[in-house]
PyMOL Python script that loads the backbone (N, CA, C, O; Angstrom):
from pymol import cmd

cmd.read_pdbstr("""\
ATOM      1  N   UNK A   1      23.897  -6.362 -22.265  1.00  0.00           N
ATOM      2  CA  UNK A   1      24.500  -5.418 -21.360  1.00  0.00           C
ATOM      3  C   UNK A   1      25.821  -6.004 -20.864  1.00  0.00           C
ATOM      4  O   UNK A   1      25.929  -6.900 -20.027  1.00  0.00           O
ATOM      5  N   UNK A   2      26.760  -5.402 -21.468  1.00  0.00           N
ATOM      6  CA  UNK A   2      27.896  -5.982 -21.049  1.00  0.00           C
ATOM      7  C   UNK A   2      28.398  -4.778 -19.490  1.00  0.00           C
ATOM      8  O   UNK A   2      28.028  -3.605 -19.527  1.00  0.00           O
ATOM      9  N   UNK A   3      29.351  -5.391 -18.091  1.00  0.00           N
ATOM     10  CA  UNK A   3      28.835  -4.516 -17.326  1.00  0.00           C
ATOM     11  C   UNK A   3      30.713  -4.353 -17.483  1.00  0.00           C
ATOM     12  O   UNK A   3      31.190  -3.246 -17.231  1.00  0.00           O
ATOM     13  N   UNK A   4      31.667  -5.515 -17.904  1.00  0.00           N
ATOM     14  CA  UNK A   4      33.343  -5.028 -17.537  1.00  0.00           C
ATOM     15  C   UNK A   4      33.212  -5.933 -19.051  1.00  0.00           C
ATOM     16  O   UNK A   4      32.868  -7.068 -19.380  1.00  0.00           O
ATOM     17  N   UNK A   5      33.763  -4.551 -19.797  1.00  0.00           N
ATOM     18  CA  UNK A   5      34.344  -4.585 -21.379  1.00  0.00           C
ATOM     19  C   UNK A   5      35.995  -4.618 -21.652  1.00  0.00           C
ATOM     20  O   UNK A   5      36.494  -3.493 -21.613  1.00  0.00           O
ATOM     21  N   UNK A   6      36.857  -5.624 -21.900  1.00  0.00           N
ATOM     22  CA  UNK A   6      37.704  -5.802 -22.174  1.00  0.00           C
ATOM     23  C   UNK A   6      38.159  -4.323 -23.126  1.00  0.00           C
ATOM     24  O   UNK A   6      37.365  -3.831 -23.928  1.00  0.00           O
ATOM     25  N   UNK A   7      39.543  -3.744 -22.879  1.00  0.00           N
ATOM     26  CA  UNK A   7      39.861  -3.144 -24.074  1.00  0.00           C
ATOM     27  C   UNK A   7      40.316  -3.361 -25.276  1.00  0.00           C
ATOM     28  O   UNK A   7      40.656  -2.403 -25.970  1.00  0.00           O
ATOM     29  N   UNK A   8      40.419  -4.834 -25.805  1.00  0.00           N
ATOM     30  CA  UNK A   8      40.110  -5.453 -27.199  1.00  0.00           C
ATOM     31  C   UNK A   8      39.465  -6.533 -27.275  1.00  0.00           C
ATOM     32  O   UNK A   8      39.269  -7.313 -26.343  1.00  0.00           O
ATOM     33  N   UNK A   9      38.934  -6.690 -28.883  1.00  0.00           N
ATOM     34  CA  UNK A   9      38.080  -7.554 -28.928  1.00  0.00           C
ATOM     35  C   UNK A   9      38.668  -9.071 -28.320  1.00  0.00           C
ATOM     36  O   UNK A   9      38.071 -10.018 -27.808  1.00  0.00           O
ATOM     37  N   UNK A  10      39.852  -8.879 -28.570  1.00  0.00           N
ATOM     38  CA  UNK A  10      40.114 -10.212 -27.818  1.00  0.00           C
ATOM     39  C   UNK A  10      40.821 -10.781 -26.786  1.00  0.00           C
ATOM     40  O   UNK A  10      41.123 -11.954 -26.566  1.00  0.00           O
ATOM     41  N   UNK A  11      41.089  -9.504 -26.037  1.00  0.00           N
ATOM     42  CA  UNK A  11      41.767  -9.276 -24.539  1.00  0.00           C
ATOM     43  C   UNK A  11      40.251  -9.416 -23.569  1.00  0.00           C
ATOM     44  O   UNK A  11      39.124  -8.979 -23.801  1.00  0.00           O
ATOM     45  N   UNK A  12      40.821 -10.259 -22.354  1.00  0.00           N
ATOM     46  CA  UNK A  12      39.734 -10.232 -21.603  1.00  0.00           C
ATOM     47  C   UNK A  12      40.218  -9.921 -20.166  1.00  0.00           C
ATOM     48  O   UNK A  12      41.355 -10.229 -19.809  1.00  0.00           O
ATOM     49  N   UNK A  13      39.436  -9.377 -19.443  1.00  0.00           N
ATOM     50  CA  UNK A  13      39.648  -8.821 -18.058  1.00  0.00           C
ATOM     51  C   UNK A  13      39.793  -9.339 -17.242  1.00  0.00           C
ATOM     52  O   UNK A  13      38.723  -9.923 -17.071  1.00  0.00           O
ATOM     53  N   UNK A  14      40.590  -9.663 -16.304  1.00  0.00           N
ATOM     54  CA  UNK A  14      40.812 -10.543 -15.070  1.00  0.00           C
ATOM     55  C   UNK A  14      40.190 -10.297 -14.010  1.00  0.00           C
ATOM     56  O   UNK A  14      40.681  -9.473 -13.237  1.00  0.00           O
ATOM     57  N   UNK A  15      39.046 -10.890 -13.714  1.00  0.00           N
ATOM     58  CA  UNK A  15      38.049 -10.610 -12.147  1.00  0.00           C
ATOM     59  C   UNK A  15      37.864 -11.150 -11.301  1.00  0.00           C
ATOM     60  O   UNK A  15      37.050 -12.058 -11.469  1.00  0.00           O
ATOM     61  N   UNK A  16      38.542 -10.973  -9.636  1.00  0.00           N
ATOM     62  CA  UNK A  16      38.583 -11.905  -9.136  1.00  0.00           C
ATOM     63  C   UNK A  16      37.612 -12.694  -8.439  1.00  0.00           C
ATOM     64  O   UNK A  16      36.667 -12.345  -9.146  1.00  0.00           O
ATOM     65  N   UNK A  17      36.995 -13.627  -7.461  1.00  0.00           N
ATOM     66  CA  UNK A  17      35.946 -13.646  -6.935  1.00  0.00           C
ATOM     67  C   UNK A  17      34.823 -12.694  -6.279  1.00  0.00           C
ATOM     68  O   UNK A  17      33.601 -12.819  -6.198  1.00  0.00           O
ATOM     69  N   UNK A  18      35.381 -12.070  -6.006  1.00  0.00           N
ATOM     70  CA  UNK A  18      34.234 -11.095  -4.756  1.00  0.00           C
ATOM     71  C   UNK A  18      33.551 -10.009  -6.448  1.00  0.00           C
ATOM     72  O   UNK A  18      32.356  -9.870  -6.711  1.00  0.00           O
ATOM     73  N   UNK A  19      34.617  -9.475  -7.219  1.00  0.00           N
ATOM     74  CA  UNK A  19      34.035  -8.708  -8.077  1.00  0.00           C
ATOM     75  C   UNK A  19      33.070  -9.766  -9.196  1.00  0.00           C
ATOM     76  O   UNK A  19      32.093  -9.392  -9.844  1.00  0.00           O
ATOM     77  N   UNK A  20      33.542 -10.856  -9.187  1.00  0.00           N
ATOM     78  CA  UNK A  20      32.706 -11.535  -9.900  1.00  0.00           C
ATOM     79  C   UNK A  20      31.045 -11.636  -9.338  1.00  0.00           C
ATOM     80  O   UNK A  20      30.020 -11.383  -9.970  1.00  0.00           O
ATOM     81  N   UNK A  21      31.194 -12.079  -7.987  1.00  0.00           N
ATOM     82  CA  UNK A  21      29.591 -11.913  -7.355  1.00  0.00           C
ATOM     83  C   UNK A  21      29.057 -10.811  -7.062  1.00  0.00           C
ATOM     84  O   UNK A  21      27.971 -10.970  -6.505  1.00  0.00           O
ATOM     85  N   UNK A  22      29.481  -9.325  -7.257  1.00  0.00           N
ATOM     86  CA  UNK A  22      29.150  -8.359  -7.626  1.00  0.00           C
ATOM     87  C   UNK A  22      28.952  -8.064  -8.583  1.00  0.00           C
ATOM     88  O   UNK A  22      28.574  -6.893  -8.573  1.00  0.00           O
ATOM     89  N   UNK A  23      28.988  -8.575  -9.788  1.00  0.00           N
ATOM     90  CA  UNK A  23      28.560  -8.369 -11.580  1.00  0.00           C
ATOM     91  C   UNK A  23      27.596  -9.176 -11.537  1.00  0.00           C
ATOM     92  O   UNK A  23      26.511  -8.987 -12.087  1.00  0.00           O
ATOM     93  N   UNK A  24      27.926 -10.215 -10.834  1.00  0.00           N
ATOM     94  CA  UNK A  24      26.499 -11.702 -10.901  1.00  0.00           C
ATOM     95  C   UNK A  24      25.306 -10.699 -10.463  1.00  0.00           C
ATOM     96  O   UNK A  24      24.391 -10.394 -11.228  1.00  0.00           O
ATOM     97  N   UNK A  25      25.477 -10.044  -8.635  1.00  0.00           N
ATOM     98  CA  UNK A  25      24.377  -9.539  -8.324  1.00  0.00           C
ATOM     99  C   UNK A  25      23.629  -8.484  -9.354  1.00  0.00           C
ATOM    100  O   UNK A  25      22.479  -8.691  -9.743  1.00  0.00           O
ATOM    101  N   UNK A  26      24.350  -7.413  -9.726  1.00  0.00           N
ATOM    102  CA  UNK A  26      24.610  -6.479 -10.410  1.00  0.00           C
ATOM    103  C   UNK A  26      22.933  -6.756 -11.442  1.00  0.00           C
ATOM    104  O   UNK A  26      21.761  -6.383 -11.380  1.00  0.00           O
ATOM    105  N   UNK A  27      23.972  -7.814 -12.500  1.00  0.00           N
ATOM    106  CA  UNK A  27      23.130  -8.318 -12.674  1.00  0.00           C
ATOM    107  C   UNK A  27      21.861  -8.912 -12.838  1.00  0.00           C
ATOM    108  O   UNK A  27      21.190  -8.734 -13.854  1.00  0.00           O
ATOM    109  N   UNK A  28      21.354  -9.889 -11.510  1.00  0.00           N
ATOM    110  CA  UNK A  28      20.043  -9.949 -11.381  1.00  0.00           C
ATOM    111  C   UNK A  28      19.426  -9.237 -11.366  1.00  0.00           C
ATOM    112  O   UNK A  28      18.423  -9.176 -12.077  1.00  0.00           O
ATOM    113  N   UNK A  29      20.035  -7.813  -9.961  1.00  0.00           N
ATOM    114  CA  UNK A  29      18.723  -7.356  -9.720  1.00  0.00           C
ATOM    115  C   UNK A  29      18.464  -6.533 -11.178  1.00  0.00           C
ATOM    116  O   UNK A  29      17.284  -6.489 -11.528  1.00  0.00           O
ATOM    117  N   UNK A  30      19.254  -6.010 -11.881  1.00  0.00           N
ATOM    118  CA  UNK A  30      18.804  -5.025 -13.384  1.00  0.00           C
ATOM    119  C   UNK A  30      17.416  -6.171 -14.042  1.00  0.00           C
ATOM    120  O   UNK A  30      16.324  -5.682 -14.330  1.00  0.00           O
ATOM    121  N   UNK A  31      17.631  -7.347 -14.165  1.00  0.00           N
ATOM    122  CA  UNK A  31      17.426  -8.368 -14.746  1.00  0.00           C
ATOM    123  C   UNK A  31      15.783  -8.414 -14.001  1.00  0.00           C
ATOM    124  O   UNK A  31      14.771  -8.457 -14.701  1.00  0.00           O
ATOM    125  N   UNK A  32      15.748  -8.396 -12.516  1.00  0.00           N
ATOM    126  CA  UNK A  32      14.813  -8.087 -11.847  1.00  0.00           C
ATOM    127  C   UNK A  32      13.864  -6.916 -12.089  1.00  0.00           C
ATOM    128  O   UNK A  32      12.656  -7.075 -12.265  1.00  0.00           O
ATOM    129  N   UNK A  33      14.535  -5.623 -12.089  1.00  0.00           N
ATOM    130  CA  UNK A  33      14.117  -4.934 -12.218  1.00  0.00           C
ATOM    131  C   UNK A  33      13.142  -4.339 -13.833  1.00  0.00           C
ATOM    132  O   UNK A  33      12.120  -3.722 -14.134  1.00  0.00           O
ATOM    133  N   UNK A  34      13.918  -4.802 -14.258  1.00  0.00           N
ATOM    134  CA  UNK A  34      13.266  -5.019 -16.227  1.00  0.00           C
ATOM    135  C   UNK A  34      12.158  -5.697 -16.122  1.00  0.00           C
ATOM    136  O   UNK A  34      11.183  -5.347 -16.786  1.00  0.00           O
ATOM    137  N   UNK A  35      12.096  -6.803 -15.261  1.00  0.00           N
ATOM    138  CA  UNK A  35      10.756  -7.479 -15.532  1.00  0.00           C
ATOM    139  C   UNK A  35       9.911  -7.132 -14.816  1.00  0.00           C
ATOM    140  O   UNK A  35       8.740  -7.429 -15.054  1.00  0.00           O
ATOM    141  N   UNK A  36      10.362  -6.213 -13.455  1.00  0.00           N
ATOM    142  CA  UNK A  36       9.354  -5.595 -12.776  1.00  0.00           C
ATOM    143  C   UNK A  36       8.245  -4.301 -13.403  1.00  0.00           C
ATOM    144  O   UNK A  36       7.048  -4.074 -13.228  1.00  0.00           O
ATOM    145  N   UNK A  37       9.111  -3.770 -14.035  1.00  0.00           N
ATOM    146  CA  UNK A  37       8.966  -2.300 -14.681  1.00  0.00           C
ATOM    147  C   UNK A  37       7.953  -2.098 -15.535  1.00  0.00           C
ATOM    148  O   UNK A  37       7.497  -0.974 -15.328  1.00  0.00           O
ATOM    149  N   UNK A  38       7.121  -2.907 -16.794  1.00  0.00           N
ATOM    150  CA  UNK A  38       6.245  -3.287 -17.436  1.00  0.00           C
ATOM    151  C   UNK A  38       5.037  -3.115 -16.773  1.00  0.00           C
ATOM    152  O   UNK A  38       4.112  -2.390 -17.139  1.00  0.00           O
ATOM    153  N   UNK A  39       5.116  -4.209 -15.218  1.00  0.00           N
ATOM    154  CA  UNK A  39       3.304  -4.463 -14.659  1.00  0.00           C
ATOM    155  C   UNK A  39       3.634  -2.678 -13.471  1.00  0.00           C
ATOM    156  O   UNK A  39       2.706  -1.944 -13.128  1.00  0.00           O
ATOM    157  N   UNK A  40       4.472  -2.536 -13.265  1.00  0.00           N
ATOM    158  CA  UNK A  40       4.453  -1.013 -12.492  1.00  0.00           C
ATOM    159  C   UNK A  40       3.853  -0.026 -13.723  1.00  0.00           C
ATOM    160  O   UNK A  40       3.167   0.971 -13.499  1.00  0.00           O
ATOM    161  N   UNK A  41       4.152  -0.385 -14.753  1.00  0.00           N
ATOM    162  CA  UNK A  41       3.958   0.782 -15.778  1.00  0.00           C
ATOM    163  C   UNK A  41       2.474   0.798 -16.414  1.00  0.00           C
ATOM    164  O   UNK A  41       2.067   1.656 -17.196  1.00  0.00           O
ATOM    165  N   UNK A  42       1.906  -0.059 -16.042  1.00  0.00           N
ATOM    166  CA  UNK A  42       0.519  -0.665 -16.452  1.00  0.00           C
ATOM    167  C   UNK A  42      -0.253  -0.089 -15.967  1.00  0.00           C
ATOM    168  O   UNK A  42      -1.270   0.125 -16.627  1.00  0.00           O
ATOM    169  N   UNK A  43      -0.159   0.476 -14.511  1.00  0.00           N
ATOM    170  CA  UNK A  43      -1.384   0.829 -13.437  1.00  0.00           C
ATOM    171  C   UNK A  43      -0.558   2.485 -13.280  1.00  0.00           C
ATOM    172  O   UNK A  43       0.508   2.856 -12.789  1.00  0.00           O
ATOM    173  N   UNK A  44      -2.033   3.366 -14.189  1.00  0.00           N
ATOM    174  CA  UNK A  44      -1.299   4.899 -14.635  1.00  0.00           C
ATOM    175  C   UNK A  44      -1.399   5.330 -12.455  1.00  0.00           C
ATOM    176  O   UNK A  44      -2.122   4.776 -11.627  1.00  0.00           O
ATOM    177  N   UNK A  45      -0.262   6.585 -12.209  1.00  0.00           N
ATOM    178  CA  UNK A  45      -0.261   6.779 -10.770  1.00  0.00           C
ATOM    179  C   UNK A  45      -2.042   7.678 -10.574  1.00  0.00           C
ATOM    180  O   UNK A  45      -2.607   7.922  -9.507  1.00  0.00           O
ATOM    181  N   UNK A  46      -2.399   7.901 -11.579  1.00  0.00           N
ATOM    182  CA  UNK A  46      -4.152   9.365 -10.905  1.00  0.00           C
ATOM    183  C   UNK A  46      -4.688   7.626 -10.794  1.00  0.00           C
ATOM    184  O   UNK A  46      -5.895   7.616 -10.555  1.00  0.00           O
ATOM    185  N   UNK A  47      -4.203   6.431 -10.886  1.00  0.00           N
ATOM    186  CA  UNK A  47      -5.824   5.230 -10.514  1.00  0.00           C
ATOM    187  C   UNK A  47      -5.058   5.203  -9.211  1.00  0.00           C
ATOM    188  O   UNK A  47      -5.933   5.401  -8.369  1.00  0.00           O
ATOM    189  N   UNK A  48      -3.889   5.065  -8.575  1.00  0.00           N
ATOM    190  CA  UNK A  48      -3.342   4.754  -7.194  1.00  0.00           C
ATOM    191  C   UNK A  48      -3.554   5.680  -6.268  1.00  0.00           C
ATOM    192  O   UNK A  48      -3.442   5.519  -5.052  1.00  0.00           O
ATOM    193  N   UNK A  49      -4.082   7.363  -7.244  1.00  0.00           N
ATOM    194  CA  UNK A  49      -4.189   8.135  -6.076  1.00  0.00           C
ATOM    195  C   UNK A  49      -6.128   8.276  -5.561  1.00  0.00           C
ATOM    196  O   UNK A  49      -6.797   8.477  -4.547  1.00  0.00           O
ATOM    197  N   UNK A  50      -6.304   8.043  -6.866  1.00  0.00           N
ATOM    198  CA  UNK A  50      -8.106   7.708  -6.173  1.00  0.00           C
ATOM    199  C   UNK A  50      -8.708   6.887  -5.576  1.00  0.00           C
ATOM    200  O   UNK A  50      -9.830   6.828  -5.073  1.00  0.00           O
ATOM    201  N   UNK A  51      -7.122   5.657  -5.744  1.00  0.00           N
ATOM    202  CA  UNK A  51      -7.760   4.439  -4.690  1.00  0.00           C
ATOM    203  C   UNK A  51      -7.590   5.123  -3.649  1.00  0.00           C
ATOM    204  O   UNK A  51      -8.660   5.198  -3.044  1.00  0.00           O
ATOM    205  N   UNK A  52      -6.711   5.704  -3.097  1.00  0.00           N
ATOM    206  CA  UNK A  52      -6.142   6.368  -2.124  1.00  0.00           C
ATOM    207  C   UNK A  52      -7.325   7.125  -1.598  1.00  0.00           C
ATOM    208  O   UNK A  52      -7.811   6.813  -0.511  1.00  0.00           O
ATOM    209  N   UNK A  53      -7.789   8.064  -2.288  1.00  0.00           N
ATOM    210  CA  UNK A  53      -9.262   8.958  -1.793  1.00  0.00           C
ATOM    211  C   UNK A  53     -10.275   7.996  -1.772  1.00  0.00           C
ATOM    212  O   UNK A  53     -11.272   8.326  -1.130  1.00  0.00           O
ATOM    213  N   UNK A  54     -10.293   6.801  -2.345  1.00  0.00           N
ATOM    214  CA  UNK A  54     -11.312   6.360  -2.141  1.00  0.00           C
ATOM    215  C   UNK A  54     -11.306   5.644  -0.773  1.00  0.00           C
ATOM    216  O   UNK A  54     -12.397   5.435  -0.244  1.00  0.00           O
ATOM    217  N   UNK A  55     -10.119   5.232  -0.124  1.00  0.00           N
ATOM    218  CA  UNK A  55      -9.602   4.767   0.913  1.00  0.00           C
ATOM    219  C   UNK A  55     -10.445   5.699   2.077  1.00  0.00           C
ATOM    220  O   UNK A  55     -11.410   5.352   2.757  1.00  0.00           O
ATOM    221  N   UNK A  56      -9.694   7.065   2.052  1.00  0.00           N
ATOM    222  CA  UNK A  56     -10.195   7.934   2.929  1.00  0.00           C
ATOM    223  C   UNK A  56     -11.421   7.998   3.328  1.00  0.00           C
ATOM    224  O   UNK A  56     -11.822   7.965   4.492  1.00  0.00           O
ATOM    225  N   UNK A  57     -12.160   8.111   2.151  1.00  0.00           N
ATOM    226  CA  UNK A  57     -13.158   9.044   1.993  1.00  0.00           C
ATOM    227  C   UNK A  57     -14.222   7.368   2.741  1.00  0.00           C
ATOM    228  O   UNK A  57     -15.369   7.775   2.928  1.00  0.00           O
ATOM    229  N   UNK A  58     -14.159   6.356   3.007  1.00  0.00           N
ATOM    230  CA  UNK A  58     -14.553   5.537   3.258  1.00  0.00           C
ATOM    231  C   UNK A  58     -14.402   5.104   4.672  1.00  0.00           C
ATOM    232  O   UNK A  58     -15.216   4.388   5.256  1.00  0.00           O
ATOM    233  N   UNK A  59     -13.424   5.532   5.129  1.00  0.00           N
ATOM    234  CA  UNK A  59     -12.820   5.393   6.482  1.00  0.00           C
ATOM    235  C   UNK A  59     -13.749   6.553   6.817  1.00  0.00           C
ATOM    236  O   UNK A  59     -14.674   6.131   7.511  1.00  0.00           O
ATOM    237  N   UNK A  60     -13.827   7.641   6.620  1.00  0.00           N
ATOM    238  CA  UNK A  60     -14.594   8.930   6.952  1.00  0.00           C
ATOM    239  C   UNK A  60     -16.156   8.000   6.961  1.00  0.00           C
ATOM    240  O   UNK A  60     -16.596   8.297   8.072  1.00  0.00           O
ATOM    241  N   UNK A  61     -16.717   7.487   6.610  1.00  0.00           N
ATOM    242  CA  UNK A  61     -17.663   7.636   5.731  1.00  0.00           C
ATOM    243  C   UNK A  61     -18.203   6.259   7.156  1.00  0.00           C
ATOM    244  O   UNK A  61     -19.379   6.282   7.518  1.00  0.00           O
ATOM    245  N   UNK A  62     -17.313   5.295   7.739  1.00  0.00           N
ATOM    246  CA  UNK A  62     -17.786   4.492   8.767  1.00  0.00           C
ATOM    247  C   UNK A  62     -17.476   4.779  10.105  1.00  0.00           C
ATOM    248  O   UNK A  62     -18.039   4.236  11.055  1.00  0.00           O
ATOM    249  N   UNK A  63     -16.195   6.001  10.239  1.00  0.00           N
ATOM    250  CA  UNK A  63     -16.321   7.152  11.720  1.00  0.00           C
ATOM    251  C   UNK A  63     -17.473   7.822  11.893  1.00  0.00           C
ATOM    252  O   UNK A  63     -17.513   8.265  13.041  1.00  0.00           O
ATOM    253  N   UNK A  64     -18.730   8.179  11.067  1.00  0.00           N
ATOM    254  CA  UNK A  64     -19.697   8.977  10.521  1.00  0.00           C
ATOM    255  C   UNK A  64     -20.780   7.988  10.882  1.00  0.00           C
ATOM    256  O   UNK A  64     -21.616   8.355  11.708  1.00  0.00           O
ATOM    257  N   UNK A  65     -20.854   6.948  10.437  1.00  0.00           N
ATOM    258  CA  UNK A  65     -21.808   5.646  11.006  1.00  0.00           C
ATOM    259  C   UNK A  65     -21.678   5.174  12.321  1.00  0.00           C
ATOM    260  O   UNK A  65     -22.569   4.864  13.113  1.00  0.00           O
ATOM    261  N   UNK A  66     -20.282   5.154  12.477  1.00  0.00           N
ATOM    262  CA  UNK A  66     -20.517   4.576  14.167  1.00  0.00           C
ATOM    263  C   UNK A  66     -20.923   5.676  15.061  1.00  0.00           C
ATOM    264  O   UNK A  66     -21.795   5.375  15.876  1.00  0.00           O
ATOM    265  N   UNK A  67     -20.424   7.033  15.087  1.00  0.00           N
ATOM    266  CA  UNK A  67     -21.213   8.262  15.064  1.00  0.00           C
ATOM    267  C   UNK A  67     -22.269   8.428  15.745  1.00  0.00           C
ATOM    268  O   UNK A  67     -22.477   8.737  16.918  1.00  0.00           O
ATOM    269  N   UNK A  68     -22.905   8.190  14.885  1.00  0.00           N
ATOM    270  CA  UNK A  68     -24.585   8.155  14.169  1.00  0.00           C
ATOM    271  C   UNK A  68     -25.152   7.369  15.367  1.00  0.00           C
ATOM    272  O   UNK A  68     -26.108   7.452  16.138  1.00  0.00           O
ATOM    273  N   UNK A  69     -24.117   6.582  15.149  1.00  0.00           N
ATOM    274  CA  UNK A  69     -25.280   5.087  15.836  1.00  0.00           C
ATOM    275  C   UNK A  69     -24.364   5.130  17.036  1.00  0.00           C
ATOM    276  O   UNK A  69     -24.123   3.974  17.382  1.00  0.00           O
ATOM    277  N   UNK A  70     -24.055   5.587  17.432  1.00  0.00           N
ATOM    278  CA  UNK A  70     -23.717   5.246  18.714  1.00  0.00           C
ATOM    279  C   UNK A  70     -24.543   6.870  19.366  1.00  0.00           C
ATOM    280  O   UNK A  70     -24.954   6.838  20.525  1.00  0.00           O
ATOM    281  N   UNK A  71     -24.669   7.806  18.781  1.00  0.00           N
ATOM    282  CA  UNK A  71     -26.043   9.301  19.289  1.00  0.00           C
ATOM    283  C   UNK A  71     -27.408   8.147  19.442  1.00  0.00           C
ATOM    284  O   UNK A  71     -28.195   8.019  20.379  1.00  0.00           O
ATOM    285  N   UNK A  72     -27.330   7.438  18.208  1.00  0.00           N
ATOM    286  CA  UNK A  72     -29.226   7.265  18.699  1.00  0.00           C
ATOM    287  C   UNK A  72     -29.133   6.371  20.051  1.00  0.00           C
ATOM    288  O   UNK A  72     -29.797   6.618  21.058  1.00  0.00           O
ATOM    289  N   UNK A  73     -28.136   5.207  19.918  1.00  0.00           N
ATOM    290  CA  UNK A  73     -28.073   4.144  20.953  1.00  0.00           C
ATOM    291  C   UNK A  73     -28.134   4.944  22.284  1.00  0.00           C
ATOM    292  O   UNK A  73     -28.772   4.481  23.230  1.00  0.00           O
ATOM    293  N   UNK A  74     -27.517   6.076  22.375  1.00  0.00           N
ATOM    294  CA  UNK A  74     -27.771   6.911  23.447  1.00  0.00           C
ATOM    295  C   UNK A  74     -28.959   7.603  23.790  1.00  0.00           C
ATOM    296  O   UNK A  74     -29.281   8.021  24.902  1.00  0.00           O
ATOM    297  N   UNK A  75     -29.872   7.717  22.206  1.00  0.00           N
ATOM    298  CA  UNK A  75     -30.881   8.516  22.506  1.00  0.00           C
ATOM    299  C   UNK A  75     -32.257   7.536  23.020  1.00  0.00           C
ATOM    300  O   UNK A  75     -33.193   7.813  23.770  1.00  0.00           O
ATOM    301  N   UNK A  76     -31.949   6.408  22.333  1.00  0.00           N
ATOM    302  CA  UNK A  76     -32.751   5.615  22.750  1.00  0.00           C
ATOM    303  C   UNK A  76     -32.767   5.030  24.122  1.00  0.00           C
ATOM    304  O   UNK A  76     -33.751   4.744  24.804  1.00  0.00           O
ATOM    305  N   UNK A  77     -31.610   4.916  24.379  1.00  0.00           N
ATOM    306  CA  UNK A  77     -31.512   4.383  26.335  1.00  0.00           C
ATOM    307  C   UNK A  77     -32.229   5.798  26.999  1.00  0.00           C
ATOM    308  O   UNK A  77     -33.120   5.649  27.835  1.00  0.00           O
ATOM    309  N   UNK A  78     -31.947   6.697  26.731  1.00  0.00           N
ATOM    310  CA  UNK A  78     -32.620   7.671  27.583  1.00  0.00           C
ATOM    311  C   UNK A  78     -33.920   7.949  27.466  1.00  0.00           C
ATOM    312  O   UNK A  78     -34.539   8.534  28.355  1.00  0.00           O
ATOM    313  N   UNK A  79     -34.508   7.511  26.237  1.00  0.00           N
ATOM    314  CA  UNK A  79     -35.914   7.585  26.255  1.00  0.00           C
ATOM    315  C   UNK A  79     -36.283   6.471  26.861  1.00  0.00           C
ATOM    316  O   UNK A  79     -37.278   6.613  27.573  1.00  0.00           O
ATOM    317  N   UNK A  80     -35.819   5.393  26.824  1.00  0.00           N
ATOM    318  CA  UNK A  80     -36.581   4.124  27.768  1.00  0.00           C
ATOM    319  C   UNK A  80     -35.791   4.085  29.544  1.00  0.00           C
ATOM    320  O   UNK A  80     -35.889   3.277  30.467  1.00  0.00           O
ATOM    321  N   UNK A  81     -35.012   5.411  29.374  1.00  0.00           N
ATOM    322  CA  UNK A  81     -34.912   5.509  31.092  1.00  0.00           C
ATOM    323  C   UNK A  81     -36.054   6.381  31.594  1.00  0.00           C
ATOM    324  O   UNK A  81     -36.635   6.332  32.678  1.00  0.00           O
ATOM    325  N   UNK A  82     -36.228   7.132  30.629  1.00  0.00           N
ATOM    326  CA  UNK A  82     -37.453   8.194  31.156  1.00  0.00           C
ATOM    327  C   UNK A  82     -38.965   7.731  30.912  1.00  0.00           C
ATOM    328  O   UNK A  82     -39.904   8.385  31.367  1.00  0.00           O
ATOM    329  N   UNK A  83     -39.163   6.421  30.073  1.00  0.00           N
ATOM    330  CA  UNK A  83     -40.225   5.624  30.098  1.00  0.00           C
ATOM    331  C   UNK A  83     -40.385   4.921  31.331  1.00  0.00           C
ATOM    332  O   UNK A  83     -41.492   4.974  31.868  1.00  0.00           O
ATOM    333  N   UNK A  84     -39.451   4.262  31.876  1.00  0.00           N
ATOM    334  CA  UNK A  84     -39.078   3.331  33.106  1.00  0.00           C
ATOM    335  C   UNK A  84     -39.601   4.297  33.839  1.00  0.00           C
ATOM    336  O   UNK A  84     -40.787   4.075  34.081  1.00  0.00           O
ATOM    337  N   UNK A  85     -38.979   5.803  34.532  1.00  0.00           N
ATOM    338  CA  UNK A  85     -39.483   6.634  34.669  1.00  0.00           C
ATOM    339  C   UNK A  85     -41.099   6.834  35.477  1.00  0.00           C
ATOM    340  O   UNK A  85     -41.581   6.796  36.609  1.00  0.00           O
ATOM    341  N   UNK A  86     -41.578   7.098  33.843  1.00  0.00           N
ATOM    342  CA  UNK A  86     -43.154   7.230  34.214  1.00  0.00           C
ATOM    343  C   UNK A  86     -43.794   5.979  34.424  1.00  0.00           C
ATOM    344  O   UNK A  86     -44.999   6.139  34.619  1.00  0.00           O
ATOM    345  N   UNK A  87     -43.450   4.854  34.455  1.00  0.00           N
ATOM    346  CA  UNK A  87     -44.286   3.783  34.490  1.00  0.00           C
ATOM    347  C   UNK A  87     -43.887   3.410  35.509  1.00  0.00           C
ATOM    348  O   UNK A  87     -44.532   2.383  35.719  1.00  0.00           O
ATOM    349  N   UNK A  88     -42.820   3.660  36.810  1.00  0.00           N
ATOM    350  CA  UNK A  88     -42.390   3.438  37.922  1.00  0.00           C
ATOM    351  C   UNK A  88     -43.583   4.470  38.779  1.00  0.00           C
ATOM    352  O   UNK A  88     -44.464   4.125  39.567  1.00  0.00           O
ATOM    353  N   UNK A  89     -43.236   5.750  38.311  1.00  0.00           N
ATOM    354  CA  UNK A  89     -44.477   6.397  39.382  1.00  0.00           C
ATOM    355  C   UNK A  89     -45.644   6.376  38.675  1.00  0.00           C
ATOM    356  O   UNK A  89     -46.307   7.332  39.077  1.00  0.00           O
ATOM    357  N   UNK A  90     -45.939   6.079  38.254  1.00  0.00           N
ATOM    358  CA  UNK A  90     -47.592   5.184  37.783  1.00  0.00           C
ATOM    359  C   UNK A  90     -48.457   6.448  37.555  1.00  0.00           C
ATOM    360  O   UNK A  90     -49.637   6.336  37.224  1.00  0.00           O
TER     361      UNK A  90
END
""", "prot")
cmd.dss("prot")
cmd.show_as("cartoon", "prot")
cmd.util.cbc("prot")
cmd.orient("prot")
């Protein structure tokens, strides 16, 4: 990838510093990005979106348990207040 092409094969372009570390950056990151692109391309997007539901649907799934258990924890204190109750007036 050539990024500043001389207009003959054997004329070359004069670049001064600052544009030079802008071709350098230029550069990497493409250079970066190429090698990124492969392991992104590996993992198809329908497996990222069912992790995704599976995310949800799991979070749902322990709002639903604490729920649960926090009705009986209630149901149970009130049955042993109303046991206390009868065993107070005898």
């Amino acid at each position: 990838m050539l990024l500043l092409r001389a207009p003959t094969r054997t004329a070359y372009a004069k670049v001064d510093a600052e544009a030079a570390r802008q071709l350098r950056a230029q550069y990497l990151i493409q250079k970066v990005l190429e090698e990124k692109s492969p392991a992104a391309r590996s993992r198809p997007p329908a497996l990222v979106r069912v992790k995704a539901r599976i995310g949800v649907r799991l979070k749902k799934l322990r709002l639903a348990i604490r729920s649960v258990r926090v009705r009986a924890c209630r149901t149970l204190q009130r049955h042993l207040r109303n046991l206390r109750k009868l065993i107070a007036l005898g």
